[in-house]
C-alpha positions, 0 to 999 in steps of 0.5 A: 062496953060489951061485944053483941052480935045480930044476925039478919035473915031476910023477911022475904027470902026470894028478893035474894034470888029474884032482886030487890023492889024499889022499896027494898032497895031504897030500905037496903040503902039505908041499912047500908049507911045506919051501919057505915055511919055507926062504924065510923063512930066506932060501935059497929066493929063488923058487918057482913053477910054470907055470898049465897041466895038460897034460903040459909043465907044471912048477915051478921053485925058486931058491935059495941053497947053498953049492955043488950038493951042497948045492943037491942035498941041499935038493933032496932033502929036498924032501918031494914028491921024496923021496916021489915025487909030483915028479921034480926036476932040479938 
């Protein structure tokens, strides 16, 4: 097993300023318990993201895969990627 890293930025940056939609908060919750549940199984090693709200904020998950293309598709089923409220990069 190899150690990836995504980082997270949100699609649309004022919802860190201005809150969430209802949407985006029922996205983030599921985020949130993709992640919590992937930890548990011990392929997420680490997530979090920085305390600011302006434009340069991010997160970061640490995990454990197989190879990138592995890494990419835990990425990708990422519920806040795969409906566009974060972009994420390997």
């Amino acid at each position: 097993m190899e150690q990836f890293l995504y980082k997270l930025t949100p699609i649309r940056p004022d919802m860190l300023e201005d809150g969430l939609t209802e949407n985006e908060t029922e996205i983030t919750a599921s985020h949130f318990d993709y992640l919590s549940d992937l930890k548990d199984k011990g392929v997420v090693k680490f997530a979090g993201r920085t305390t600011n709200t302006d434009a340069s904020s991010f997160g970061v998950v640490v995990l454990l895969a197989e190879d990138e293309e592995a890494a990419r598709l835990i990425m990708a089923h990422d519920p806040a990627v795969k409906e566009g409220v974060l972009a994420a990069k390997i």
